[in-house]
LODRENTI-942867 format. One record per residue (C-alpha): residue in three letters; z, x, y. Coordinates in pm, 1 decimal. Layout:
! LODRENTI-942867
ALA  Z  X  Y
...
This chain:
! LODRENTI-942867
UNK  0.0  0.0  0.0
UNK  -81.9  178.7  282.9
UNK  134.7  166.7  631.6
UNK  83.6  225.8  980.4
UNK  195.4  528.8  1140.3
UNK  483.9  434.3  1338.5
UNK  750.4  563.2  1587.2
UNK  1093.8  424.3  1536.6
UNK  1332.3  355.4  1891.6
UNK  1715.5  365.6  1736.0
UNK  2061.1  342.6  1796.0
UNK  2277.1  573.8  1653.5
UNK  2639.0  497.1  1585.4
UNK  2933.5  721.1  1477.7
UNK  3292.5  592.5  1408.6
UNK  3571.7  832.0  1297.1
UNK  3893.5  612.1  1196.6
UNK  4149.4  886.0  1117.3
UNK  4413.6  1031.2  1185.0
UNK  4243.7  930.9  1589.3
UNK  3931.3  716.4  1623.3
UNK  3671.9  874.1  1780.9
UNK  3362.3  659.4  1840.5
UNK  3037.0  702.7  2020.8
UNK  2678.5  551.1  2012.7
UNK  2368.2  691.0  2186.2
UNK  1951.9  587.5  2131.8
UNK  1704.3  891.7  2003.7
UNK  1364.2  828.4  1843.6
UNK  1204.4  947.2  1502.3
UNK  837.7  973.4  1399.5
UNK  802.8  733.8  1088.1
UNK  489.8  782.8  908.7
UNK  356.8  782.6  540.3
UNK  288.6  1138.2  428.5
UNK  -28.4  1051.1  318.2
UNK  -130.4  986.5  676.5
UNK  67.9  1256.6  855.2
UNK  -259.2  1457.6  886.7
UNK  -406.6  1202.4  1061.4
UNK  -66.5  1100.3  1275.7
UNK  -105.1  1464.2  1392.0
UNK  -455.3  1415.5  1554.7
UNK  -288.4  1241.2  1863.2
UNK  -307.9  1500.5  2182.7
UNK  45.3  1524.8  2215.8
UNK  164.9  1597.5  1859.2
UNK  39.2  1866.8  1672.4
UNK  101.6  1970.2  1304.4
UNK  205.8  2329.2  1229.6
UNK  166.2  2418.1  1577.3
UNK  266.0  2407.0  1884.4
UNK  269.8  2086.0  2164.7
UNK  473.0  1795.2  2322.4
UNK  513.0  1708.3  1988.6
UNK  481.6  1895.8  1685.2
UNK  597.6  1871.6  1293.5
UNK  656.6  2168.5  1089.3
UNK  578.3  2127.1  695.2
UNK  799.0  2475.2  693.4
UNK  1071.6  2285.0  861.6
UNK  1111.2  2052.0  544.1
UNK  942.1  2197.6  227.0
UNK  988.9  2543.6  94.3
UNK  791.2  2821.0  193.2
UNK  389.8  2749.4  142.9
UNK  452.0  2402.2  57.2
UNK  398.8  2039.6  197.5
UNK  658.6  1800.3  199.3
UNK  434.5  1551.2  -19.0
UNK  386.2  1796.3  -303.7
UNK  747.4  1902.8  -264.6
UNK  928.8  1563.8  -267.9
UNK  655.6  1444.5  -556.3
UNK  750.5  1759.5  -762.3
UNK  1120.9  1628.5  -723.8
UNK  1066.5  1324.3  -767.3
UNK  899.8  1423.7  -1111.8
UNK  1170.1  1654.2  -1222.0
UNK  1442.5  1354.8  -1163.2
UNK  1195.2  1103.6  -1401.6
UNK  1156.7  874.4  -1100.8
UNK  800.3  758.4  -1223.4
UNK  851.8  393.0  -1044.5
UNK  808.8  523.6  -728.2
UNK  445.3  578.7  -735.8
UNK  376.7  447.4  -356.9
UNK  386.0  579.3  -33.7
UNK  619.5  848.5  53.8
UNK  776.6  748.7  412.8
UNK  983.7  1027.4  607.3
UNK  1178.7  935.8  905.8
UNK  1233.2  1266.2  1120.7
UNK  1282.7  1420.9  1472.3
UNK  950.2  1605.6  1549.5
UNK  1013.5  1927.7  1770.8
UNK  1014.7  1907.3  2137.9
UNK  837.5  2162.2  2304.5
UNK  899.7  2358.8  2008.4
UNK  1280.3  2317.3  1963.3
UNK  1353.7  2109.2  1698.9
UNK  1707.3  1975.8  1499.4
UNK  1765.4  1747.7  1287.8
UNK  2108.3  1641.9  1121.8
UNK  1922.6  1456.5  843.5
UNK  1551.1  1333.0  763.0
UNK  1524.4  1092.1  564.7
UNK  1253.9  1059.1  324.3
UNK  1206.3  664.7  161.0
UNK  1018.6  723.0  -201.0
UNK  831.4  418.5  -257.9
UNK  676.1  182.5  -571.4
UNK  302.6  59.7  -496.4
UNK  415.1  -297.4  -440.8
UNK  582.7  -158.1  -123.7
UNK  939.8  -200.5  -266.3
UNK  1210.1  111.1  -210.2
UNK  1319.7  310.5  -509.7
UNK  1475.5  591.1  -375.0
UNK  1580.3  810.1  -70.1
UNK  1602.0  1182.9  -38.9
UNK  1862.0  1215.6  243.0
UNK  1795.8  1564.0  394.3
UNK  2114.2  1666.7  579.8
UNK  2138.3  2009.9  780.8
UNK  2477.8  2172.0  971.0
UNK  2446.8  2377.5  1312.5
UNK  2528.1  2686.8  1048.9
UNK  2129.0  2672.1  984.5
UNK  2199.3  2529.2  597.0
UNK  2062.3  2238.1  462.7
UNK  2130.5  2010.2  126.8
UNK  1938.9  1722.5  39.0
UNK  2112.5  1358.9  -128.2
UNK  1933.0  1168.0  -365.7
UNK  1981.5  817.9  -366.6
UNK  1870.9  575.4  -678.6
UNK  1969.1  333.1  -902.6
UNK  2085.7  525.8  -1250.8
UNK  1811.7  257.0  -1405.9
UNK  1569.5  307.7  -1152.3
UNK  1581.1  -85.7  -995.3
UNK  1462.0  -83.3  -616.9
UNK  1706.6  -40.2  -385.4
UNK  1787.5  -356.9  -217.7
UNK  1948.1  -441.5  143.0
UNK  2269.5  -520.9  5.6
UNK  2330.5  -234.1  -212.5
UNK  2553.4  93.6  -181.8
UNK  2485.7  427.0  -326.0
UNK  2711.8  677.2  -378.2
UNK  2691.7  1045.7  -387.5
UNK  2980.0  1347.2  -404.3
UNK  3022.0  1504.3  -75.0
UNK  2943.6  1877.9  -174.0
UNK  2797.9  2016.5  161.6
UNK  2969.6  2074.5  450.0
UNK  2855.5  1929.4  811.9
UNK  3166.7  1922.2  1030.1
UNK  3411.0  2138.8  1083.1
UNK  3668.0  1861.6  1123.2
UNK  3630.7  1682.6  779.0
UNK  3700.9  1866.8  429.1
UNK  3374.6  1924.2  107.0
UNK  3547.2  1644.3  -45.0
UNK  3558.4  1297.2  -137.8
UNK  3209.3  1104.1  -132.7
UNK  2942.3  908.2  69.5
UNK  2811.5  551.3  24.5
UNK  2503.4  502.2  169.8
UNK  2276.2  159.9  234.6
UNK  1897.6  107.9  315.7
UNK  1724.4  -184.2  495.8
UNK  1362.3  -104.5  482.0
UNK  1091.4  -272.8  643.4
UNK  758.6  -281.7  810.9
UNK  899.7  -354.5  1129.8
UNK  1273.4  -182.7  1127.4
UNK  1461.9  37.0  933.6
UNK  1854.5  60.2  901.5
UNK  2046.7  315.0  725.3
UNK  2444.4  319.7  687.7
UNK  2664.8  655.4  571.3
UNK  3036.1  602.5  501.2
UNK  3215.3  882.8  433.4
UNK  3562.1  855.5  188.7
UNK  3782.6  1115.8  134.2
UNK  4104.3  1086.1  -92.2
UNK  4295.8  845.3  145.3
UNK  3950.0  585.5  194.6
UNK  3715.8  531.7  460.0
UNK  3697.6  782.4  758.0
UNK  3369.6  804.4  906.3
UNK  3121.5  480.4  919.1
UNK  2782.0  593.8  1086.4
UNK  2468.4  393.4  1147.3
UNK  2081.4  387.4  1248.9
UNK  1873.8  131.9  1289.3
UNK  1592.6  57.3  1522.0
UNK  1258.2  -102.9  1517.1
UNK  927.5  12.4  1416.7
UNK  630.8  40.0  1641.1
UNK  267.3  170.8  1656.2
UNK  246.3  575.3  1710.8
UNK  14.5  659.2  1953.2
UNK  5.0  922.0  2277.6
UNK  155.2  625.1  2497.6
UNK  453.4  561.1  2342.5
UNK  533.3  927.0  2268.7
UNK  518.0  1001.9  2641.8
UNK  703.0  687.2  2721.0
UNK  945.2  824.2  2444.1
UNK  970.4  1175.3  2596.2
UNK  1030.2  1043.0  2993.0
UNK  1249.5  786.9  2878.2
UNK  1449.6  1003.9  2656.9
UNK  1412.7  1376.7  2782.3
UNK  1447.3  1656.3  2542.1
UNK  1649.6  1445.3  2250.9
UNK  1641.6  1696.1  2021.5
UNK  1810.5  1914.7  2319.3
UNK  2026.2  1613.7  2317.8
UNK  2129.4  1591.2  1965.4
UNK  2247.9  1913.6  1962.5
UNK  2452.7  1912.5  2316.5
UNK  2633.7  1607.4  2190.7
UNK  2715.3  1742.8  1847.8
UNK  2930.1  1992.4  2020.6
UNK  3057.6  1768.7  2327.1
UNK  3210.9  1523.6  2025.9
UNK  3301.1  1900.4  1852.9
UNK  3513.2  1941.1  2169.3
UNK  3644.6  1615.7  2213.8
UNK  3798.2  1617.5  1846.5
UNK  3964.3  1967.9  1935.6
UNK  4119.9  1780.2  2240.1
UNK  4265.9  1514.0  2033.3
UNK  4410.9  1719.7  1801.7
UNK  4186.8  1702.1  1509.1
UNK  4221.5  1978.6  1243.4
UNK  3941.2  2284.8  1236.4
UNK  3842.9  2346.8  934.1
UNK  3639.1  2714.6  819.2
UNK  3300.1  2688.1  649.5
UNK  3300.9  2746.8  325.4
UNK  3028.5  2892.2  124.9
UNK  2730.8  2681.7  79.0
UNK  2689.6  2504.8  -248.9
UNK  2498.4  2672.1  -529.5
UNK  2240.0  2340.1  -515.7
UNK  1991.6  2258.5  -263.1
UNK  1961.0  1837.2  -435.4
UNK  2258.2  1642.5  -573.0
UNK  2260.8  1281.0  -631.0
């Protein structure tokens, strides 16, 4: 089933409950496209692929070295037996900015030919430069509805103010028109972090990019300013520092 490149306008919300609540929300905008059509995404002016402009996406950024992300994320897909999703591949991602580019997480929506979701590779990176990817499925490979929770063991470490333990639950709401995603994060004593995206889905083209980039200067600039404003606010407040540990011996975990 093929689908329109899109760009996706959404709300980002982050809600720490313990031991003080610390909450903020803020808007930032992702390039949703099929992979199968990223090629042809990247023939707008103003985003380029594997090179510099306004806008540009990096297959280095994502796959390993000499790879695309299609043939990498198939190749996974393959290894974890997920034949059902034989459909478009649909990442959701932060292009670079005038060359600077982060991303805490990509996420990359796996799915069957009748359009229906059957899993998500949840591609999370720290300000240390590391990066782990979450695979999210049902054990007997049902699509992934609205309503349902998936949960993988937290084994990669992203803040500095919460412990490599415990686990996350994470829901998808995919559509043609939106897309929602929900993290909770547990740790031994229940729920302390709830975050959230969701926004709607509309056509990609050189307008709405530059409307994007005026309306929203520099976001990826952004991103990374207020992961370290909310860094400092947490110190304020009292909220324990914890030291990196060593990065975990897997790159995927479910």
């Amino acid at each position: 089933m093929a689908i329109a490149n899109g760009l996706l306008v959404a709300q980002v919300v982050h809600t720490r409950h313990r031991p003080t609540q610390n909450h903020f929300r803020y808007h930032v905008y992702y390039l949703c496209a099929p992979l199968a059509a990223l090629a042809e995404a990247c023939k707008l002016w103003v985003l380029r692929l594997n090179r510099l402009g306004l806008y540009s996406f990096y297959n280095r950024d994502h796959a390993p070295t000499g790879d695309t992300p299609e043939s990498w994320i198939r190749r996974l897909m393959a290894e974890y037996q997920l034949s059902e999703a034989d459909g478009d591949i649909v990442m959701l991602t932060m292009p670079r900015i005038l060359g600077y580019g982060f991303n805490p997480v990509t996420f990359w929506f796996c799915l069957d030919r009748a359009g229906q979701l059957r899993a998500v590779l949840s591609e999370v990176r720290n300000t240390f430069g590391e990066k782990h990817c979450y695979w999210s499925f049902h054990k007997d490979h049902r699509p992934i509805t609205t309503d349902d929770w998936l949960t993988s063991q937290k084994i990669f470490h992203v803040s500095p103010f919460l412990e490599v333990t415990g686990h996350y639950e994470f829901r998808f709401a995919y559509a043609e028109d939106k897309i929602g995603v929900w993290i909770n994060y547990h740790d031994a004593d229940g729920l302390m972090l709830s975050t959230s995206l969701a926004g709607k889905r509309s056509v990609l083209s050189n307008t709405a990019l530059l409307y994007c980039f005026v309306r929203y200067p520099l976001v990826t600039l952004k991103v990374i300013t207020l992961i370290h404003y909310q860094a400092l606010k947490l110190l304020r407040k009292g909220i324990r520092y914890h030291r990196k540990p060593a990065a975990p011996h897997v790159e995927i975990s479910e």
